[in-house]
C-alpha positions in Angstrom: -15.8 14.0 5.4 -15.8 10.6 3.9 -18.4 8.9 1.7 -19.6 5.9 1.4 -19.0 3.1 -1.1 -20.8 -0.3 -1.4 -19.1 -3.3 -1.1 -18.3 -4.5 -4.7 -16.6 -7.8 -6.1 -14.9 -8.2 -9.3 -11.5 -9.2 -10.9 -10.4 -10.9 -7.7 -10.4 -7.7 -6.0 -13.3 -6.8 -3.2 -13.9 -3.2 -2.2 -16.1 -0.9 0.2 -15.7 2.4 2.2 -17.9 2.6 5.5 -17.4 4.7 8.4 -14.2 6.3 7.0 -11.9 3.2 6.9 -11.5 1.9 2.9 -11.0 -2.0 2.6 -9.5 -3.5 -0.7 -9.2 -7.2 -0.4 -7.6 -9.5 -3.1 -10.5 -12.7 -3.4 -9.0 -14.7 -5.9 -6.9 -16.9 -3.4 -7.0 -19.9 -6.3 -5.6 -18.0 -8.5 -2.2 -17.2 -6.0 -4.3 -13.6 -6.3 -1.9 -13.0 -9.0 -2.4 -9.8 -11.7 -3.4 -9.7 -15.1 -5.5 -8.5 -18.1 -9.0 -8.5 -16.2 -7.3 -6.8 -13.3 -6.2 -4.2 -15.0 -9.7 -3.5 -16.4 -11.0 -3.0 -13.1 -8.5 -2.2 -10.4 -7.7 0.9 -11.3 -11.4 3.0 -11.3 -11.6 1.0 -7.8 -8.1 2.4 -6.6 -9.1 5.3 -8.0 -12.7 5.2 -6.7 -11.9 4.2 -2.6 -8.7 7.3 -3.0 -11.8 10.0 -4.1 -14.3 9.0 -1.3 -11.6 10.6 1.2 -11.5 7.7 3.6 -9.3 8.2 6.7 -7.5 4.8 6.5 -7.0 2.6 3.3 -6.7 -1.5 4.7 -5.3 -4.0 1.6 -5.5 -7.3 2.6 -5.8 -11.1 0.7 -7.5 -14.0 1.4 -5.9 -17.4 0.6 -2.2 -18.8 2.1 -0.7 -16.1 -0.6 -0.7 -12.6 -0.6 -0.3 -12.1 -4.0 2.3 -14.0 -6.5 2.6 -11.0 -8.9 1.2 -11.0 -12.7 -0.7 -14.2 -14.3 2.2 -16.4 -15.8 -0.3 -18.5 -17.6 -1.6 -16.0 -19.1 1.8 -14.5 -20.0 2.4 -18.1 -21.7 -0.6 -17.6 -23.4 0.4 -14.7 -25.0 4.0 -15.7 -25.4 4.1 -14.9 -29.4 3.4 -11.1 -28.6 4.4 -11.2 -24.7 5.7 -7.3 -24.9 2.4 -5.9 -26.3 0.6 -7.6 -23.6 2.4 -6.5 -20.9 2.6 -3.5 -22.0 -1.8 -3.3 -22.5 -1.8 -4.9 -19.3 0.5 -2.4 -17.3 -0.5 0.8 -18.3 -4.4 1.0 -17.7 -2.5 -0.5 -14.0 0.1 2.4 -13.5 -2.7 4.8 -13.2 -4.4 3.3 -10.6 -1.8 1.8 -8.3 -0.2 6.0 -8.3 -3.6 6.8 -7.3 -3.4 4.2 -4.4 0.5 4.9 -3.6 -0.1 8.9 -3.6 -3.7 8.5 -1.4 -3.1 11.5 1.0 -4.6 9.2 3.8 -2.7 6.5 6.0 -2.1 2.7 3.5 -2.0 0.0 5.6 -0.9 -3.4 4.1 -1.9 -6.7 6.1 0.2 -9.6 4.5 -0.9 -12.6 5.5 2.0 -14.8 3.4 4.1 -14.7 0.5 4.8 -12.6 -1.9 6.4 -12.5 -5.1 6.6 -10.2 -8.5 4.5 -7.5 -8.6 2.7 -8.3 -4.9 5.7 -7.2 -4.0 5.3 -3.2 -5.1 1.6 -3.8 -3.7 2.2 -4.9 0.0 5.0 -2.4 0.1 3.4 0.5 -1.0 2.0 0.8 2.1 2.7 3.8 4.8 2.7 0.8 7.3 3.2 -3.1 6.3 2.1 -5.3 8.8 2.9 -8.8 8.0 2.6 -12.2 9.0 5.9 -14.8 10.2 4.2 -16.9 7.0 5.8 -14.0 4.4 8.1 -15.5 2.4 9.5 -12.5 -0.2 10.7 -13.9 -3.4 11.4 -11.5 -6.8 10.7 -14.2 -9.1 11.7 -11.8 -11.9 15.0 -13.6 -13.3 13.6 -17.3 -13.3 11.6 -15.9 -15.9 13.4 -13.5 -17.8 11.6 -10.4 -16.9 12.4 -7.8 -15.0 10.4 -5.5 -12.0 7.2 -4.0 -12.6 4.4 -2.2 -10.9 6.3 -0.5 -8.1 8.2 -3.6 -7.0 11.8 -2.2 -7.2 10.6 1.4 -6.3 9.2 0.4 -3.1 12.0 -2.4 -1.7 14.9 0.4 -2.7 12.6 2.9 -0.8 11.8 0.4 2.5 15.6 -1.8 2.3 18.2 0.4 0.4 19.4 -0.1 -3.2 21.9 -2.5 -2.6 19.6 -4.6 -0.2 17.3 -4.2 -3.0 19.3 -5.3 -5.9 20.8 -8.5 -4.2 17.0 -9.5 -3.5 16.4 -9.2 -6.8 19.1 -10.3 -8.6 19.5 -13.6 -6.4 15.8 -14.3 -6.6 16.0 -16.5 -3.2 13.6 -16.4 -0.5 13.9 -14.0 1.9 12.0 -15.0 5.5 9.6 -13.0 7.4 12.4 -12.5 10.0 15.0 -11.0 7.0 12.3 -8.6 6.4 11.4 -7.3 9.5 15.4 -6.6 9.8 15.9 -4.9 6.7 12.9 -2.8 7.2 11.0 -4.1 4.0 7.3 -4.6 6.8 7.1 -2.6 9.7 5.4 -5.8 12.4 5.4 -9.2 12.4 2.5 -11.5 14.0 1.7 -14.3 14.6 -0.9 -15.7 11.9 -3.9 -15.5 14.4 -2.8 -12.2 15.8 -2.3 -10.5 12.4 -6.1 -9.3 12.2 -6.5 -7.7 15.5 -2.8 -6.4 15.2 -4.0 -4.2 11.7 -7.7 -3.4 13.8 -5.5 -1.4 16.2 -3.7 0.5 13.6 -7.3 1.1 11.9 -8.5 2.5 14.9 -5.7 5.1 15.6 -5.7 6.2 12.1 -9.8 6.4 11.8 -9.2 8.8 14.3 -6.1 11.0 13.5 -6.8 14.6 12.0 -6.6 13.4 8.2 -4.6 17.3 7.6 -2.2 16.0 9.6 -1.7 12.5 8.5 -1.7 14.1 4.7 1.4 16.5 5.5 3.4 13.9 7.3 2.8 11.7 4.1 4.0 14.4 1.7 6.7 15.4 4.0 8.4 11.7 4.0 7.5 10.7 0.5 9.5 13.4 -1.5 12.0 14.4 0.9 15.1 13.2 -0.8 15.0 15.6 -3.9 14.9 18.9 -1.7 17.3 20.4 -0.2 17.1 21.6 3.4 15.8 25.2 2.9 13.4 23.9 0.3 12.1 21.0 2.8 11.8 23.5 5.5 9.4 25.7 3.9 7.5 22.9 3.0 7.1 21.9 6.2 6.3 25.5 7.1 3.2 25.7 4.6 2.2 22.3 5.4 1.5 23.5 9.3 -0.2 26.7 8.1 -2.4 24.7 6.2 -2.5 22.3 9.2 -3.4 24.9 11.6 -5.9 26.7 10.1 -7.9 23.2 10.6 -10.6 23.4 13.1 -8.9 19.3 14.2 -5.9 21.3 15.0 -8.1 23.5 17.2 -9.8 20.8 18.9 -5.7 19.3 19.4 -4.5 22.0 20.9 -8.2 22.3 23.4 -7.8 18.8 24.1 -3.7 18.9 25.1 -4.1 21.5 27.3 -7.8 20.2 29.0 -5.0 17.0 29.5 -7.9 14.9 27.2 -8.3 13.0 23.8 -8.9 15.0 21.0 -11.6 14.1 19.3 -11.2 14.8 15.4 -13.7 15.3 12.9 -11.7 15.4 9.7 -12.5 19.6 9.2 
């Protein structure tokens, strides 16, 4: 079962667990919700904190015309005599915490409601499902200032669009419009700006109520499947159902199919 966490506000990030369904919202919409040394101070125990409560949905959304615009280049300048040293103390307290979000054995669902650039980009994409609005606008940003990818952001394109897709984003640094993204396969929906909301509710609702075994196997299954080789996928898969079926959800499925009614699943 899922606990419960109080709604708490700090380093532009907002989080709460209630009734199963985690929400982490970026609230720094003046600040392009961008990333940088006082995010990494905090983000990662509340990554960590919303994966341990066991919800049965994880929703990251932004306030603000920008998702998120990737790290803090001001604060990059500001640091530009010893720029390495604080990336790197920025980064690695991060890493932690975004694997703990990326790896969550329940369903990620990303609502991006515009732009993103840099390191956003290896946060909306994380995502099992990417719901975005026709305001994204997807733009590296990494060459116009000398860097290269970080937190997830090349990962998670070559994963959704295909290395070469991938590189040419990356390397050309142009914008790329909702509509390219939709195509490539980098989101998953596009809506309309007022529909975006209720469009992510829906998902919410079918995942709140999924048998969390299930969603966890099917995670596990697709995430790693390109090291394996077929005979070591397939008994994967086997062990994952055992596990699956010794559920009493998968009980209450089977009941339900045959009775020709909704299964009602109580995360056991």
């Amino acid at each position: 079962m899922s606990a419960s966490l109080p709604c708490q506000r700090e380093a532009g990030l907002e989080w709460r667990v209630d009734d199963g369904v985690a929400r982490l919202t970026l609230v720094a919409p003046a600040d392009a919700n961008t990333i940088g040394y006082a995010q990494s101070k905090v983000w990662p125990a509340a990554f960590e904190a919303v994966v341990a409560a066991r919800p049965r949905v994880i929703v990251l959304a932004a306030e603000g015309r920008l998702f998120c615009a990737g790290g803090a280049i001001q604060h990059m300048a500001a640091n530009a005599d010893a720029l390495g040293p604080y990336i790197a103390s920025t980064l690695e307290p991060l890493h932690q915490g975004f694997i703990a979000l990326a790896s969550a054995p329940c369903p990620l669902v990303s609502v991006v409601q515009g732009p993103i650039g840099g390191a956003g980009i290896g946060l909306a994409l994380m995502a099992d499902l990417v719901l975005a609005s026709t305001t994204l606008k997807l733009r590296a940003g990494y060459p116009a200032i000398g860097l290269s990818p970080d937190l997830g952001a090349s990962y998670f394109l070559i994963r959704r669009v295909g290395a070469a897709r991938a590189q040419r984003w990356l390397l050309g640094n142009g914008i790329v419009t909702a509509e390219e993204c939709l195509a490539a396969g980098a989101v998953d929906e596009l809506h309309a700006p007022e529909a975006l909301a209720a469009a992510a509710e829906r998902w919410v609702d079918y995942f709140r109520q999924a048998a969390p075994a299930s969603m966890a196997a099917i995670k596990q299954l697709c995430r790693g499947s390109a090291p394996r080789e077929l005979a070591q996928h397939i008994e994967l898969e086997k062990q994952l159902l055992q596990s699956c079926a010794e559920t009493a959800d998968a009980r209450e499925g089977v009941q339900a199919f045959l009775a020709k009614r909704s299964p009602h699943f109580q995360g056991r």
